[in-house]
Structure formats: structure tokens, C-alpha cells
TORDREN-558103 format. One record per residue (C-alpha): residue number from 1; residue in one letter; x, y, z. Coordinates in nm, 3 decimals, always signed. Example, Ala and Ser with C-alpha at 12.3 -4.5 7.8 and 13.67 -1.06 7.14 Angstrom:
2
[1 'A' [+1.230 -0.450 +0.780]]
[2 'S' [+1.367 -0.106 +0.714]]
//
This chain:
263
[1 'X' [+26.421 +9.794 +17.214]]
[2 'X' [+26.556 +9.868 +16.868]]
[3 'X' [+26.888 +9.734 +16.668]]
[4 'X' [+27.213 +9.941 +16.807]]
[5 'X' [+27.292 +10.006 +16.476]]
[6 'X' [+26.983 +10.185 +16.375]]
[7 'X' [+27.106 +10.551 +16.308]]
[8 'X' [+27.097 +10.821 +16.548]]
[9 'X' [+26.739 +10.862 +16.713]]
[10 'X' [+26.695 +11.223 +16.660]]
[11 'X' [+26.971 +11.480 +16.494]]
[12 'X' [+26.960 +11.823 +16.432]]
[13 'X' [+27.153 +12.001 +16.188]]
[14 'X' [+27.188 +12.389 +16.117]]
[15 'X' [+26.851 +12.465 +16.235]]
[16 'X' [+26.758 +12.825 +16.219]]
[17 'X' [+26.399 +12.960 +16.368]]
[18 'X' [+26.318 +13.320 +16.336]]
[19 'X' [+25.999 +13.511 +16.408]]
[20 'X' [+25.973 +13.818 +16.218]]
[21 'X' [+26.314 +13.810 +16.109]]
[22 'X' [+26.435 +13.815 +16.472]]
[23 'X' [+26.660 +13.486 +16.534]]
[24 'X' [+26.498 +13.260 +16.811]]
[25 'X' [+26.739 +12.968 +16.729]]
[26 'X' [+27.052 +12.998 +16.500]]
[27 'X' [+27.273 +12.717 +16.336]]
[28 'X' [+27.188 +12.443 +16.573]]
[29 'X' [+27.354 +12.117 +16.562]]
[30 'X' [+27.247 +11.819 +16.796]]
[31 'X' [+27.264 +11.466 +16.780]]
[32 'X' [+27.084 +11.308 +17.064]]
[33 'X' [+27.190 +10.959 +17.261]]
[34 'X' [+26.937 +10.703 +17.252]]
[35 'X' [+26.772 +10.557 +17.586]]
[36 'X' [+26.845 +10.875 +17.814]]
[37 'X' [+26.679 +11.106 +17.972]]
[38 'X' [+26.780 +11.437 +17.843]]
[39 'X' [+26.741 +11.784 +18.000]]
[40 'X' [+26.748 +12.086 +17.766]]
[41 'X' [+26.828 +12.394 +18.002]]
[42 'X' [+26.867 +12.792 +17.958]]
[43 'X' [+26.748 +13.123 +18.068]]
[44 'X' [+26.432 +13.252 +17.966]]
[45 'X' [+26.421 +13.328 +17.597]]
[46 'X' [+26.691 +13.098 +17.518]]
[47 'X' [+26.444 +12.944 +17.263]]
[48 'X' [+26.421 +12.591 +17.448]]
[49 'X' [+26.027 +12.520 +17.371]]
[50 'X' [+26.087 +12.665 +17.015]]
[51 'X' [+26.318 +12.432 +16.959]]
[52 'X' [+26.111 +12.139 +17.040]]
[53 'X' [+25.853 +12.289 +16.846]]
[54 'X' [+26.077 +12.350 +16.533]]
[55 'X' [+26.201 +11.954 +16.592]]
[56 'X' [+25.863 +11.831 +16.546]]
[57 'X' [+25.797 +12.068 +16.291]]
[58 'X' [+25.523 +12.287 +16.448]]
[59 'X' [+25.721 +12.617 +16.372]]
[60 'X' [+25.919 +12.696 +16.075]]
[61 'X' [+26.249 +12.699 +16.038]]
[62 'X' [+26.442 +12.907 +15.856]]
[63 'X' [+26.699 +12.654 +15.733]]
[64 'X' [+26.829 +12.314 +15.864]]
[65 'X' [+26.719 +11.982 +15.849]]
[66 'X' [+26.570 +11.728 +16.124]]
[67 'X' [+26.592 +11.349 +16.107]]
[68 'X' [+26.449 +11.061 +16.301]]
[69 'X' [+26.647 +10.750 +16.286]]
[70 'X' [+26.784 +10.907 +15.990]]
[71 'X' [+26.440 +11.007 +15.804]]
[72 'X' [+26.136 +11.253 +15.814]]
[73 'X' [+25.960 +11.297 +16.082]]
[74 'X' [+25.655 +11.189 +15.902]]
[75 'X' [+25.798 +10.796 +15.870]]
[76 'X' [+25.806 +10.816 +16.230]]
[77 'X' [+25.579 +10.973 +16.382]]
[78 'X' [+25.396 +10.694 +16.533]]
[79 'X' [+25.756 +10.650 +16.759]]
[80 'X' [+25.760 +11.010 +16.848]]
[81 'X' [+25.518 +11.122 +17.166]]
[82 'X' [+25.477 +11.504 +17.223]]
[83 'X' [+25.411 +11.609 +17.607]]
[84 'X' [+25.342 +12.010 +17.581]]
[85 'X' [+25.336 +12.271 +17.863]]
[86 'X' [+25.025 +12.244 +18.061]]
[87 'X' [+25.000 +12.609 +18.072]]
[88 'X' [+24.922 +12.592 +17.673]]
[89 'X' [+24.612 +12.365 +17.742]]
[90 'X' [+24.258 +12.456 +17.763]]
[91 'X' [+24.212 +12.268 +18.037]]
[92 'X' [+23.842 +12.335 +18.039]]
[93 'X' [+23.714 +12.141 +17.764]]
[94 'X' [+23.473 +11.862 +17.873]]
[95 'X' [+23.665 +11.557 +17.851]]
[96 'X' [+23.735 +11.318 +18.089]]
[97 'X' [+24.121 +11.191 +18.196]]
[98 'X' [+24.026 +10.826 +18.013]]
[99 'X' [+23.936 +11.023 +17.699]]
[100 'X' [+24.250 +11.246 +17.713]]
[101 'X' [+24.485 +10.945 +17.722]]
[102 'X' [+24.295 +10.749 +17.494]]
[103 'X' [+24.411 +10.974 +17.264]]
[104 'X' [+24.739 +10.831 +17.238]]
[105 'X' [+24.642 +10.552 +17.099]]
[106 'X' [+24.511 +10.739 +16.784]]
[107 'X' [+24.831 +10.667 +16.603]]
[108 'X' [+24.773 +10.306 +16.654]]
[109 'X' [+24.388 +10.277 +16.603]]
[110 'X' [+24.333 +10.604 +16.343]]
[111 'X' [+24.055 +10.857 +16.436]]
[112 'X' [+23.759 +10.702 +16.300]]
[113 'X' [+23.809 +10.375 +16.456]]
[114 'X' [+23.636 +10.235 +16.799]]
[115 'X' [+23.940 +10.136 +17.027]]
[116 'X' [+23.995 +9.787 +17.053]]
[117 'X' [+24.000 +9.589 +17.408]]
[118 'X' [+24.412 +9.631 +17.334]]
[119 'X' [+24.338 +10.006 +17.345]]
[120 'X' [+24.137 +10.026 +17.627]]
[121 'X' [+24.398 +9.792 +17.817]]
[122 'X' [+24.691 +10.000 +17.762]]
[123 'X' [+24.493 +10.300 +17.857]]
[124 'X' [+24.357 +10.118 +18.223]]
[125 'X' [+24.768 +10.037 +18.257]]
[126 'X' [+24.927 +10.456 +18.189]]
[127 'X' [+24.695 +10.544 +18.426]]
[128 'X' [+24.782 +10.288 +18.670]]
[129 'X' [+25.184 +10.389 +18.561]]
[130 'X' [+25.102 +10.750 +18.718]]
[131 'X' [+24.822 +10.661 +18.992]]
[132 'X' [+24.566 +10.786 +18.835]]
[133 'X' [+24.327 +10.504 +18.768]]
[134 'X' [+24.064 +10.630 +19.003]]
[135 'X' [+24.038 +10.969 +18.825]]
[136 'X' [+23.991 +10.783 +18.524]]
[137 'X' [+23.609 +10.906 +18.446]]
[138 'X' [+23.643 +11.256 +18.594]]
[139 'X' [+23.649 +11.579 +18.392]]
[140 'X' [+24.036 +11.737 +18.324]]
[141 'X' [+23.932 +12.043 +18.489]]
[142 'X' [+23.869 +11.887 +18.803]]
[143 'X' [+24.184 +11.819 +18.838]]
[144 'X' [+24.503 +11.972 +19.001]]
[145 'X' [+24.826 +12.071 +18.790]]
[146 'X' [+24.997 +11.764 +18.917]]
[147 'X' [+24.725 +11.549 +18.835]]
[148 'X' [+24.680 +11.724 +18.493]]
[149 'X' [+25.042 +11.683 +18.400]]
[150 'X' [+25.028 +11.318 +18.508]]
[151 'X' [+24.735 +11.287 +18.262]]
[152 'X' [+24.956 +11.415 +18.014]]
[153 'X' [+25.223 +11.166 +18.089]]
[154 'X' [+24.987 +10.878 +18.050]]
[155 'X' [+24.887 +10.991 +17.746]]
[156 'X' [+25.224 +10.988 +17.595]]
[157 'X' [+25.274 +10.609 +17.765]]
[158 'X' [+24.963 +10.494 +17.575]]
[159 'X' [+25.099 +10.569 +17.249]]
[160 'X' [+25.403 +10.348 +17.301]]
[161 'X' [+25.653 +10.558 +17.146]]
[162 'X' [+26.003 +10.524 +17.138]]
[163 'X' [+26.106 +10.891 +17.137]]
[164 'X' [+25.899 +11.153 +17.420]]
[165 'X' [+25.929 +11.460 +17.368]]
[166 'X' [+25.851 +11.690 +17.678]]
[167 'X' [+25.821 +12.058 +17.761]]
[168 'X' [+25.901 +12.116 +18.160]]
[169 'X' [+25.691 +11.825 +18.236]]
[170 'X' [+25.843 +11.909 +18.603]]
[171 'X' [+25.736 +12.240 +18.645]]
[172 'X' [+25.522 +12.358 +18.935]]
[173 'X' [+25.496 +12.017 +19.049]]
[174 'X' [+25.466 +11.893 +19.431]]
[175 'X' [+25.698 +11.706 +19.609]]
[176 'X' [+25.498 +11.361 +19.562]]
[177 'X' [+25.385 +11.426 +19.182]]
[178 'X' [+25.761 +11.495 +19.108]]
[179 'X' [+25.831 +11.178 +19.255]]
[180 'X' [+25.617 +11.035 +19.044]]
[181 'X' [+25.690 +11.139 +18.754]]
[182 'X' [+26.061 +11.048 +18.780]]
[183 'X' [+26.019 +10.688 +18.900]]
[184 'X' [+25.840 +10.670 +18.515]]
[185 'X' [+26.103 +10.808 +18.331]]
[186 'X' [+26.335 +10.580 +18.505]]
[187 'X' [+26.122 +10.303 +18.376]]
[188 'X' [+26.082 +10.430 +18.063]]
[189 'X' [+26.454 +10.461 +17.985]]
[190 'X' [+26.541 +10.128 +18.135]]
[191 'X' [+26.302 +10.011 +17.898]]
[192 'X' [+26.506 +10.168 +17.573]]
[193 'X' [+26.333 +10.467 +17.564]]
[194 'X' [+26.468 +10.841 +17.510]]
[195 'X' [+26.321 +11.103 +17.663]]
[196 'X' [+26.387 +11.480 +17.599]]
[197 'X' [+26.270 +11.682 +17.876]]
[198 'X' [+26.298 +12.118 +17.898]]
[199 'X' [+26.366 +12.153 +18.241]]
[200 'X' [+26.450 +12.506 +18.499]]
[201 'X' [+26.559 +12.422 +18.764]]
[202 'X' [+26.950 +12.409 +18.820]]
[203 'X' [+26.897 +12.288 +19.160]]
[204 'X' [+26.753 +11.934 +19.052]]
[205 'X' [+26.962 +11.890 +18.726]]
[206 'X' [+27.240 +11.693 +18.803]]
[207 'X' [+27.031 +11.445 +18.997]]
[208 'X' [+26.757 +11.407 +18.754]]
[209 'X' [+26.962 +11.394 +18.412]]
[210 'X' [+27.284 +11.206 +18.299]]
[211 'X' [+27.307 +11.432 +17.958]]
[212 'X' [+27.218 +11.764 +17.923]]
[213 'X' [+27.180 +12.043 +17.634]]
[214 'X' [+27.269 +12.425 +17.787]]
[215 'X' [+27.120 +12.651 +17.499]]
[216 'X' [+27.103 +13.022 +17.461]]
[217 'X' [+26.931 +13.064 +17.099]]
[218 'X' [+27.265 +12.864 +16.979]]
[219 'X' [+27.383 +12.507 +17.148]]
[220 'X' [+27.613 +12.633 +17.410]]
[221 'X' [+27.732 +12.264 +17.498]]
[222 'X' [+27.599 +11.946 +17.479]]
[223 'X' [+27.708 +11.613 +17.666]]
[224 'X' [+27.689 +11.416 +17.981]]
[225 'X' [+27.569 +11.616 +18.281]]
[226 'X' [+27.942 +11.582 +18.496]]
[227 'X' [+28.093 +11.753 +18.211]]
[228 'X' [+27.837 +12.000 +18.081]]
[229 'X' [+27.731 +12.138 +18.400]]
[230 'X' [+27.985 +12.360 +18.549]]
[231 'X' [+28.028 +12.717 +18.616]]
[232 'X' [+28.189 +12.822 +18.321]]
[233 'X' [+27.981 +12.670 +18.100]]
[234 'X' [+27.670 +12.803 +18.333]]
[235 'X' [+27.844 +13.127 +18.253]]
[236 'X' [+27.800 +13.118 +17.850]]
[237 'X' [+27.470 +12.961 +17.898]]
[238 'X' [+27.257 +13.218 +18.119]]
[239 'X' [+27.502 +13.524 +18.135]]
[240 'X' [+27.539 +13.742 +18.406]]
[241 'X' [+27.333 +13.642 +18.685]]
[242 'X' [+27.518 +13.643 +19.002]]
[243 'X' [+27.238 +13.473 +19.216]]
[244 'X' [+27.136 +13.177 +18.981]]
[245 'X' [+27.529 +13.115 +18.917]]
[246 'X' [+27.629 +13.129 +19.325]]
[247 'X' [+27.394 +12.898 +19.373]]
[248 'X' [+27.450 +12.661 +19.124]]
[249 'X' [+27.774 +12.673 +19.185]]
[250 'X' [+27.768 +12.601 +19.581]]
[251 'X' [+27.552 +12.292 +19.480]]
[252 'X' [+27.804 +12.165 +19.292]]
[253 'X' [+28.127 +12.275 +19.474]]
[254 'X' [+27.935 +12.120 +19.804]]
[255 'X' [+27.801 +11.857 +19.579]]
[256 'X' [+27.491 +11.833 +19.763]]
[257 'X' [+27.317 +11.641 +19.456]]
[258 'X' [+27.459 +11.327 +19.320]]
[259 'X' [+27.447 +11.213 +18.948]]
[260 'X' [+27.170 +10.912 +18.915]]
[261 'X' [+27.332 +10.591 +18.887]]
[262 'X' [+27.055 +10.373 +18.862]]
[263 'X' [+27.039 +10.389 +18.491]]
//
């Protein structure tokens, strides 16, 4: 874990994205806690991939700045891991899952070097994180979605970052994948790490997360999950949609879903 008196992990200040002069993301400001895991919610539209896209500097932005422990993303980017949506993969290029997490250790070994027996340890020990070390010579396309995004996920753990960076790592996911996935983050961040997750579903939020960002193209509120998600906030955040509020709002009246305490 790094000094407490490092500056902030990741801060956002101002940032404006817009595609053909329409505004996806307008004067956003965020400062981000360090060793959380961190849901970014909205509707659809709301410009939540953008703006981890725009963060890590793989869209433009209009104007605004982005720091990493208070510098470019470029003296950091060995401590910064980048999980994308599966759906943005071509998951039929030959490769095999070893292969595909192996590149995470490209920041650590550069691309024209073999990978050392250090490599190839922490490679055999992600995919044992996300029980996935007998898949380890098959081809990515043989794969299910759950197994695919675990793939991903061990990928990220073999770089050894600090800062993960994820886009709905949880979507589409079944029951025992989920799982999964979940009992690693809660390693991860008990370990000092932050992880920034875009997440959908309301129903799972306040059990999964302990700090949350609602955004609608602008930062509608930001803070720890008890006080960020209620139903007037909800309200701001995603509109007028009777259904999606009702229900989030029974699960929280009835409080069916506890916060996580085992942070």
C-alpha cells in the first residue's frame, strides 16, 4: 500500500466531452477515495463509459484536466489497469486465456521482451484468483461471457496496478461468476487497492459498493452509498421513470440489501 499522504489517487476537474459538438459530459468534478470500490451509476446515455474513457484519455475532452496522484496519466500508467466492456471485444481472435492475461504484464516486462519465470508466476496465480487455471491453454472464444469477463479480470490482476478501472465488469453475469468476481474485489481493496467499477443495476448497489458516483452527463452527487443513494437523488439522476424509481425505492424503504461491512 502507498503513503496516506500521497495526493488524491485520481481527480477530475471541469471535464467536458463532446461528440460533434453535442455535450456527452459537461463540467465534471470528481475526486475519488483511495482503497474503495466505487460504483459509477446512471441511465443510459448518462455518459458513464465516456467518462472512463475520457479519464484515461481514450476520447477527447473538450476542456478539463485529469490527474493521477496528482500527475499525468502517462507517469502512471503502469498503476492504472483498464477492464473494458466485453461486448467491445473481438472475442474471436486466436489467443488463448494464458496469452490474454499475460498481457498485463506488458507494462512490467515491455513488448519485445520474453516473460520472465516472475511473469509467468503471477499469470498461473490471476488465474487461480478467478478459477480459471484449467482454461488456461484454451482459445477466448471457447469460452462463456462469465468466463471471458473473468479472463479479463485476471488480466488486470497480473499487471499489479494500484488503480482498476472497470466498465460493468458485472453485467450479464451468473449467479456463481458474480460471486466470484466480488470475493476479488473484496481482496483487492483490502489489499489498498481502488477500484472504479460502471455498474446498472440499482438492485445490487448498496450491497456491492460503499461510495458511489450518480451521473447524468454532469456529476449529480458523489459520496458514500447511505447518503448518495436515495430517492431524491435517484430522481435527478435517471428522471422520470416510475418503475426503476418504485423499485429502488421499496429496496431501500424495506431495506432488503445491507451496506457491506466487511471492508
Amino acid at each position: 500500500m502507498h503513503k496516506t499522504n500521497e495526493p488524491p489517487i485520481l481527480e477530475v476537474h471541469d471535464l467536458v466531452v463532446a461528440y460533434r459538438h453535442k455535450p456527452v459530459l459537461w463540467n465534471v468534478d470528481l475526486t475519488f477515495p483511495r482503497g474503495k470500490l466505487i460504483g459509477i451509476l446512471g441511465p443510459n446515455g448518462a455518459g458513464k463509459s465516456t467518462l472512463l474513457k475520457a479519464i484515461l484519455g481514450m476520447v477527447p475532452s473538450n476542456s478539463g484536466w485529469v490527474k493521477f496522484w496528482g500527475e499525468t496519466f502517462d507517469l502512471h500508467r503502469k498503476r492504472v489497469s483498464y477492464v473494458p466492456q466485453r461486448e467491445s471485444v473481438d472475442w474471436d481472435f486466436p489467443i488463448s486465456v494464458k496469452e490474454v492475461v499475460m498481457m498485463g504484464r506488458y507494462p512490467h516486462m515491455g513488448f519485445w521482451k520474453r516473460p520472465k519465470a516472475a511473469d509467468k508466476a503471477r499469470v498461473d496465480e490471476a488465474l487461480a484468483q478467478v478459477g480459471l487455471s484449467s482454461f488456461a491453454d484454451r482459445q477466448i472464444s471457447a469460452l462463456s461471457g462469465g468466463q471471458q469477463q473473468r479472463v479479463f479480470l485476471a488480466r488486470a490482476l497480473a499487471q499489479e496496478a494500484d488503480l482498476y478501472i472497470m466498465d460493468e465488469p458485472l453485467s450479464a453475469l451468473d449467479a456463481t461468476t458474480e460471486q466470484t468476481i466480488l470475493e476479488v474485489f473484496t481482496q483487492m481493496t483490502n489489499a489498498g487497492k481502488t477500484i472504479i467499477v460502471v455498474h446498472h443495476d440499482l438492485q445490487t448497489t448498496q450491497a456491492y459498493f460503499e461510495w458511489l458516483v450518480l451521473l447524468n452527463m454532469c456529476v449529480v452527487a458523489a459520496g458514500p452509498t447511505k447518503k448518495i443513494l436515495t430517492q431524491e437523488l435517484l430522481q435527478k439522476a435517471y428522471g422520470n421513470h416510475p418503475t426503476l424509481l418504485v423499485k429502488a425505492g421499496n429496496l431501500l424503504e424495506e431495506k432488503k440489501i445491507k451496506p457491506r461491512t466487511h471492508y
